[in-house]
C-alpha positions as a LaTeX table, in Angstrom:
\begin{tabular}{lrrr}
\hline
Residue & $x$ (\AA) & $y$ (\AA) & $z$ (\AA) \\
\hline
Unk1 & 141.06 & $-112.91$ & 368.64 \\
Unk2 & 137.63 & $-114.92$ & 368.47 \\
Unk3 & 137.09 & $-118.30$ & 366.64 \\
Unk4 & 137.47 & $-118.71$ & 362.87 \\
Unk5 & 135.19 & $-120.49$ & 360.25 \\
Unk6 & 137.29 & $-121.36$ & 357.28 \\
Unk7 & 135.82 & $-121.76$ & 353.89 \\
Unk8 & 137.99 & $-124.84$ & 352.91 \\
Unk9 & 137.83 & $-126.19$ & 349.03 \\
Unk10 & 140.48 & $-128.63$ & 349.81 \\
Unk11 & 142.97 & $-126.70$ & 347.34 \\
Unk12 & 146.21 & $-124.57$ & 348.13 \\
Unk13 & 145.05 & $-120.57$ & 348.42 \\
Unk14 & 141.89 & $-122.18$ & 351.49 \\
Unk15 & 144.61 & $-124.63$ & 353.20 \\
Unk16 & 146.94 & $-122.02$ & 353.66 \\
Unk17 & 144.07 & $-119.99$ & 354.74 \\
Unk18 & 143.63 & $-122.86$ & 357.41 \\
Unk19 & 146.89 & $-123.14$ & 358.55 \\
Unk20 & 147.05 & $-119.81$ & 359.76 \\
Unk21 & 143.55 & $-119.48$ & 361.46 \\
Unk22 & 144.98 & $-122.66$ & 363.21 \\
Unk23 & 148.47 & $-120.84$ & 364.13 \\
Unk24 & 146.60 & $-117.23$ & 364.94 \\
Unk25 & 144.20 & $-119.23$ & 367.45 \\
Unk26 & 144.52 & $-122.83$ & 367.54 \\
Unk27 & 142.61 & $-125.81$ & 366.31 \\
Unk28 & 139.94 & $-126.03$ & 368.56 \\
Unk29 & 138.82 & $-122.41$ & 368.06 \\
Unk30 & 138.52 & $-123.05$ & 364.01 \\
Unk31 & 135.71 & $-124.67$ & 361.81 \\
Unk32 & 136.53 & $-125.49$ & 358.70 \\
Unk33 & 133.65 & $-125.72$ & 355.79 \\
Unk34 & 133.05 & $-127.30$ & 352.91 \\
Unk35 & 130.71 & $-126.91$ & 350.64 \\
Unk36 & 129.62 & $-129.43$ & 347.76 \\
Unk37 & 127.80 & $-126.98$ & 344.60 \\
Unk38 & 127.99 & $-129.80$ & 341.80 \\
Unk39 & 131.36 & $-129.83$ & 340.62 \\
Unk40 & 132.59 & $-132.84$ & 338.39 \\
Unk41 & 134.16 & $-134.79$ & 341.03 \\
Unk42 & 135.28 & $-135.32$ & 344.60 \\
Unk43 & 138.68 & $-134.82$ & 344.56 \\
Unk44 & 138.46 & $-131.36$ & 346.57 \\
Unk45 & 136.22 & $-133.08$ & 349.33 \\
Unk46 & 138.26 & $-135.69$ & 349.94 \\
Unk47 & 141.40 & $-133.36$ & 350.21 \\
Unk48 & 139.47 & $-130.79$ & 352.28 \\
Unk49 & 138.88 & $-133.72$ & 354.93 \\
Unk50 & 142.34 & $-134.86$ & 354.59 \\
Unk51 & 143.37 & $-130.76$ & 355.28 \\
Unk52 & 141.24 & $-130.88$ & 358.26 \\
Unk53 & 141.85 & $-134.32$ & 360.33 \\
Unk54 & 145.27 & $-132.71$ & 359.51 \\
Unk55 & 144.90 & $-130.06$ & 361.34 \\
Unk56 & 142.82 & $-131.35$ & 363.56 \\
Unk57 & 139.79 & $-128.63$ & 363.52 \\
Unk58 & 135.74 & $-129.69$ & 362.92 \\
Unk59 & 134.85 & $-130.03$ & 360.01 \\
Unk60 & 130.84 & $-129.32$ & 357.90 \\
Unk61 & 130.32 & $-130.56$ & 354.84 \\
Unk62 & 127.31 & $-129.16$ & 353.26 \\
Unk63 & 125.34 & $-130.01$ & 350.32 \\
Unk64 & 124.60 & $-126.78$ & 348.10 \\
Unk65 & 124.17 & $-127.90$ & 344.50 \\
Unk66 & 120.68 & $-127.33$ & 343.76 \\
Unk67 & 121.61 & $-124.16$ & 343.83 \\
Unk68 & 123.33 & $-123.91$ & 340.57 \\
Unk69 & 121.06 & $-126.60$ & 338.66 \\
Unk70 & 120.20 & $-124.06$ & 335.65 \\
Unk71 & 124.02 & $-123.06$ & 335.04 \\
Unk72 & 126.14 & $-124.53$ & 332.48 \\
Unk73 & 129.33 & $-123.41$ & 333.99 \\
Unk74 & 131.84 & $-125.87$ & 332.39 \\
Unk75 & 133.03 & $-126.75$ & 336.46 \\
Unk76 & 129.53 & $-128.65$ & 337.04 \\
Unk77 & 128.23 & $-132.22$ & 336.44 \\
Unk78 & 125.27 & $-131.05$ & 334.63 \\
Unk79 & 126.88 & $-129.21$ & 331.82 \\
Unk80 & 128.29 & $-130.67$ & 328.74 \\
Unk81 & 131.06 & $-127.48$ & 328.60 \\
Unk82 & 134.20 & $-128.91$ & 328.34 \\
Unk83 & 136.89 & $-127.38$ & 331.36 \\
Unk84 & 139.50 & $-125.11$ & 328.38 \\
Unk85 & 143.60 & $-125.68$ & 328.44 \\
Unk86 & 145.79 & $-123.11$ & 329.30 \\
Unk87 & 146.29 & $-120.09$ & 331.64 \\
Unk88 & 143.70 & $-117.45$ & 332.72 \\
Unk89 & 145.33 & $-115.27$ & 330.66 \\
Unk90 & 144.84 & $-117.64$ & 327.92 \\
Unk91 & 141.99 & $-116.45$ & 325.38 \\
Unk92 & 140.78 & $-120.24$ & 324.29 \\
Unk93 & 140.17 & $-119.69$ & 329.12 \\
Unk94 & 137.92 & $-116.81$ & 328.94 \\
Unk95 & 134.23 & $-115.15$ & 327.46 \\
Unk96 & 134.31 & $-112.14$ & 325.30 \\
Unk97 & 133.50 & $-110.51$ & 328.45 \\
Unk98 & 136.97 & $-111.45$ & 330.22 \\
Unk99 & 135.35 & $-114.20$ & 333.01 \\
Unk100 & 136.52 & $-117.27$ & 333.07 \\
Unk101 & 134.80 & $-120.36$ & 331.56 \\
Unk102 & 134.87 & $-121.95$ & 334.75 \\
Unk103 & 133.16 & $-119.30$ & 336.82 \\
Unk104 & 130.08 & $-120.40$ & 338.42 \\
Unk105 & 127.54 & $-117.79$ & 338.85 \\
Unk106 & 127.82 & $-116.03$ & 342.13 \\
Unk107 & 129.01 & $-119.26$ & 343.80 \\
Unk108 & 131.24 & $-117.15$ & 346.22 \\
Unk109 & 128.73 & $-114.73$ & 346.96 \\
Unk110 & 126.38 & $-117.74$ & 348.18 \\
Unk111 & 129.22 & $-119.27$ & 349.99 \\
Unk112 & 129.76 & $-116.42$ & 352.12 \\
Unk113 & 126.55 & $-115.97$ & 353.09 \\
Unk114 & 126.15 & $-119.46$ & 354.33 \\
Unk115 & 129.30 & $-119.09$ & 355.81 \\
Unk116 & 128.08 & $-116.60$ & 357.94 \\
Unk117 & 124.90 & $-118.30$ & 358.56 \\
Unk118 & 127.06 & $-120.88$ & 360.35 \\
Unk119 & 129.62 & $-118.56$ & 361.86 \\
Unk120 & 126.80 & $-116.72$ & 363.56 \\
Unk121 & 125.10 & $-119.83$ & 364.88 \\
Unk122 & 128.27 & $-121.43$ & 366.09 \\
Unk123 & 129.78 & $-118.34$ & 367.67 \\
Unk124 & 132.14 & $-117.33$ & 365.49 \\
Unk125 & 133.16 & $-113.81$ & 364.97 \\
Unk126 & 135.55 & $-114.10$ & 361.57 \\
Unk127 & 134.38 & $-115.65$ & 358.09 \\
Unk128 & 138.05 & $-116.50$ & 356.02 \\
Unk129 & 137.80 & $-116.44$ & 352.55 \\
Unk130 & 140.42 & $-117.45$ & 349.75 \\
Unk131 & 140.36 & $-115.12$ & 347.15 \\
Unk132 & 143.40 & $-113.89$ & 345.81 \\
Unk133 & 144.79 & $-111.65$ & 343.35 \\
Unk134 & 145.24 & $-113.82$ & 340.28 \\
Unk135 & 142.00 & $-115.16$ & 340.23 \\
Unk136 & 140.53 & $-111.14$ & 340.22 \\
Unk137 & 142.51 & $-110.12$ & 337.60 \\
Unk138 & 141.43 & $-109.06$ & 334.13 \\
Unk139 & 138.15 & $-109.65$ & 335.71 \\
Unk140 & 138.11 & $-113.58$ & 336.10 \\
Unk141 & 136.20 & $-114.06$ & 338.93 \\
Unk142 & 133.96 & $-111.22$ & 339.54 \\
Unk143 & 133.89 & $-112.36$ & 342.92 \\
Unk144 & 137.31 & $-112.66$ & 344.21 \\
Unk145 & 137.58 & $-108.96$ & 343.45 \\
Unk146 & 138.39 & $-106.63$ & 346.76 \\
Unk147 & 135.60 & $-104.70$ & 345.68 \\
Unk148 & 133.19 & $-108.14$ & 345.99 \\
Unk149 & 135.10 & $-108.97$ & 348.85 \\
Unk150 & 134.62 & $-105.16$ & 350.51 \\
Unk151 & 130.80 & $-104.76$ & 349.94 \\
Unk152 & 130.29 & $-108.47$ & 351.33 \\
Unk153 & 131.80 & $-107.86$ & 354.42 \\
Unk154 & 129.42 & $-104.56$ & 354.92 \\
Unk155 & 126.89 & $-106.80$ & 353.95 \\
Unk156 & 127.46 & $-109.69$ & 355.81 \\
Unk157 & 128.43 & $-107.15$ & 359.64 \\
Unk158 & 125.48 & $-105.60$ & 358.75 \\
Unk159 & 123.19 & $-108.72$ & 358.14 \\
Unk160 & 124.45 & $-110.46$ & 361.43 \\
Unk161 & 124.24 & $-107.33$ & 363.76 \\
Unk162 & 128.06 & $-106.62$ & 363.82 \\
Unk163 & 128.85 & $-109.85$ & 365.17 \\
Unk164 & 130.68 & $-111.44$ & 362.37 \\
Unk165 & 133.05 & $-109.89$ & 359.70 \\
Unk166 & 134.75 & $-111.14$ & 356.49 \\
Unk167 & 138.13 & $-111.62$ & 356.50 \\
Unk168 & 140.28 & $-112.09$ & 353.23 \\
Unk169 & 144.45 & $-112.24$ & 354.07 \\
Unk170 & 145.23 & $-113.41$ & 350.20 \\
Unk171 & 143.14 & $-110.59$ & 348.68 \\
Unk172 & 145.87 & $-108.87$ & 347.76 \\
Unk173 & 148.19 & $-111.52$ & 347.10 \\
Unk174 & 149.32 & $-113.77$ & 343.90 \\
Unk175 & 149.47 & $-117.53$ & 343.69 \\
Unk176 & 153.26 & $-117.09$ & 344.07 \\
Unk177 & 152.99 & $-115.24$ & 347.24 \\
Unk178 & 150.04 & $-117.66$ & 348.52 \\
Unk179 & 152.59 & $-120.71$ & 348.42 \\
Unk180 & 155.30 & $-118.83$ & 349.62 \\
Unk181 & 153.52 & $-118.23$ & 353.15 \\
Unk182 & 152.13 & $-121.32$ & 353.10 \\
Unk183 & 155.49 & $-123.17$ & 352.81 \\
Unk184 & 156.64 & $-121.05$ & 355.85 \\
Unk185 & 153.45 & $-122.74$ & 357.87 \\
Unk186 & 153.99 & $-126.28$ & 356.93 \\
Unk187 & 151.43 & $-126.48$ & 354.94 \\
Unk188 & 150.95 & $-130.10$ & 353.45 \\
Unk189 & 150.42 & $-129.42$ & 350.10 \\
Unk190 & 150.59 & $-132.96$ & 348.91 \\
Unk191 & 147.60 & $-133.54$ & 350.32 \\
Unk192 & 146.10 & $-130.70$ & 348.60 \\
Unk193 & 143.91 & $-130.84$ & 345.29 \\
Unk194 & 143.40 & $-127.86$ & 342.91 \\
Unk195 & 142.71 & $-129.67$ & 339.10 \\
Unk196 & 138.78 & $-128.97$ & 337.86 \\
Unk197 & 139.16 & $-132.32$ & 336.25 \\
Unk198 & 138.74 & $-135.15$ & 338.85 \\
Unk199 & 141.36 & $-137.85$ & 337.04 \\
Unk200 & 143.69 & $-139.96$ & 339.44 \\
Unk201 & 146.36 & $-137.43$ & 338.78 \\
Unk202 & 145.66 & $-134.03$ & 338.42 \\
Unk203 & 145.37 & $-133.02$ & 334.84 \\
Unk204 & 148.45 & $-130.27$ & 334.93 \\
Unk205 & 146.85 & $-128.00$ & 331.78 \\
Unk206 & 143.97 & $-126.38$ & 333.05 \\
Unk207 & 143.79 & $-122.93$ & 334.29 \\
Unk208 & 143.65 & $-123.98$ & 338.36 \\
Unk209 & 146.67 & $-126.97$ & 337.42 \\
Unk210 & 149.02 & $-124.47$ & 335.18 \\
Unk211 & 148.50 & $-121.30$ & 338.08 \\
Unk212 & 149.54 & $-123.85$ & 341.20 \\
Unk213 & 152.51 & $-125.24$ & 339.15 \\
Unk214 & 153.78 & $-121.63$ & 337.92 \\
Unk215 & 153.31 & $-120.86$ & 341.54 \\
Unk216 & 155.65 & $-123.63$ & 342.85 \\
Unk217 & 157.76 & $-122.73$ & 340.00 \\
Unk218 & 158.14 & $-118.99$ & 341.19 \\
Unk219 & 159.44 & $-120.36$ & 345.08 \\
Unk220 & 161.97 & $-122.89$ & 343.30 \\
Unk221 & 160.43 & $-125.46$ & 344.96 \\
Unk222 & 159.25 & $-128.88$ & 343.34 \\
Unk223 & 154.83 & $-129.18$ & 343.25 \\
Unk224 & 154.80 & $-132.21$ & 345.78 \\
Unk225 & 151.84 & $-134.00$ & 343.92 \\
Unk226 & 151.51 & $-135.70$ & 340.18 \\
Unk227 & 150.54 & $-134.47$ & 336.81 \\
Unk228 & 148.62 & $-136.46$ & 334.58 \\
Unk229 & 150.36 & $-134.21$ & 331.44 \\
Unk230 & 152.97 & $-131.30$ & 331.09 \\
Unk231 & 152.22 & $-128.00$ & 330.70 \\
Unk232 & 150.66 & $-126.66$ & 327.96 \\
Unk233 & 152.61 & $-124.95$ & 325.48 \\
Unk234 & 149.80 & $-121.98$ & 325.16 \\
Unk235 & 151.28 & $-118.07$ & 324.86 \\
Unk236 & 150.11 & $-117.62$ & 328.48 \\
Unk237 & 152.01 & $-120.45$ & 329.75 \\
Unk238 & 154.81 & $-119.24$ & 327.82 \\
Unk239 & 154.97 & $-115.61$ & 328.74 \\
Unk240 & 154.34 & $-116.69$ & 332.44 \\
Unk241 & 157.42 & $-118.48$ & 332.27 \\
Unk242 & 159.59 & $-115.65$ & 330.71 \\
Unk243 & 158.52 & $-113.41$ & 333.53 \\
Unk244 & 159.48 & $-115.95$ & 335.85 \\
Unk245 & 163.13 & $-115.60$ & 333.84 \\
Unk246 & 162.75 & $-118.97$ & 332.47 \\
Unk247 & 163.10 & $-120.74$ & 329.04 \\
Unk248 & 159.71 & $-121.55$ & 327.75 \\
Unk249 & 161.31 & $-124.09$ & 325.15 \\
Unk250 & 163.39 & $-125.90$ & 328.32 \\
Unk251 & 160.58 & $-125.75$ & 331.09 \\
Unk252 & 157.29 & $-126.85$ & 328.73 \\
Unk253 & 159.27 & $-130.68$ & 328.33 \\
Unk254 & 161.02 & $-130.61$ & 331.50 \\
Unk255 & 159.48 & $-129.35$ & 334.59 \\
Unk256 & 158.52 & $-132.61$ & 336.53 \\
Unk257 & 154.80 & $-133.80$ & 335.92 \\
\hline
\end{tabular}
């Protein structure tokens, strides 16, 4: 089965990414890593160290925000963009070009190759990587895409002399279907962190906050942590609520925050 390293953000889709490594091949044959690009706040590190001591596996924490010093993504200390309200299917969310407002340029693509950088050097034949099917759609995240995610993994067996392959098991899947298998592992959740804002409660209206909640909301089961606000009453939010056969009007004021 080889050893794992896990690319681990702190949030739900890379902890439940985590807790299976750790059930397919156990704790010490896993390395979970996190890297720091600039964002706003800590919130994520000090979740993705409270993930792993969980779970017991080593942990890197790497510093990789010089990187991204000339973007304004709205995600990163250095830009005075302010992080939008509402879904990702929201318009107020996205650019005229459909990606998010929050993307950060090529941040996964960098990721994954340092990922591998440290996969090879530690032994490791498997790179696991979050991305999922909400955050590809309508063209988000260029690079949670399973086209991204199929020409990195040539690149990336290619570059390390077919010793160490990408492997994405949520590429396929919604947010929905993310926290479904990850309640069925045990995942902790409440010690999990997904807001871009870094406030002492998660701010429960932007895009990350309103897909994790709809997503708990889906499995009938309560989010375990705190929202700093409900959700916001955008037409994204509203419609995502009707598909899930609920009352937009009843849910907006009452769903627990």
């Amino acid at each position: 089965m080889g050893s794992k390293v896990v690319l681990l953000s702190g949030g739900i889709d890379s902890s439940t990414l985590l807790a299976a490594a750790v059930d397919n091949v156990g704790y010490d044959n896993v390395t979970a890593l996190t890297l720091f690009y600039g964002q706003k706040h800590a919130k994520e590190l000090e979740s993705a160290k409270a993930i792993a001591d969980f779970y017991g596996v080593k942990h890197l924490v790497k510093d990789l925000a010089g990187v991204f010093d000339l973007s304004d993504s709205a995600l990163l200390q250095a830009s005075d963009n302010q992080v939008p309200t509402g879904s990702y299917a929201d318009a107020q969310t996205r650019e005229a070009d459909g990606m998010s407002k929050t993307y950060v340029p090529y941040r996964n693509g960098l990721f994954l190759s340092y990922a591998a950088a440290i996969a090879y050097s530690v032994g490791a034949e498997h790179v696991y990587y979050d991305a999922h099917a909400d955050d590809a759609a309508g063209n988000a995240y260029p690079d949670c895409s399973s086209v991204f995610y199929e020409a990195q993994n040539r690149a990336i067996w290619e570059g390390t002399g077919k010793k160490v392959a990408l492997v994405a098991p949520l590429i396929s899947m919604n947010k929905a279907e993310v926290v479904k298998w990850g309640l069925k592992l045990g995942v902790p959740y409440e010690l999990t962190w997904s807001c871009y804002e870094g406030g002492e409660l998660a701010c429960g209206q932007c895009g990350t906050c309103v897909d994790r909640r709809l997503a708990f909301l889906a499995n009938g089961v309560v989010d375990p942590i705190k929202y700093a606000k409900p959700l916001p009453a955008t037409e994204g939010v509203r419609q995502a609520l009707l598909q899930l056969g609920l009352d937009p009007d009843e849910h907006l004021e009452n769903i627990p925050y």
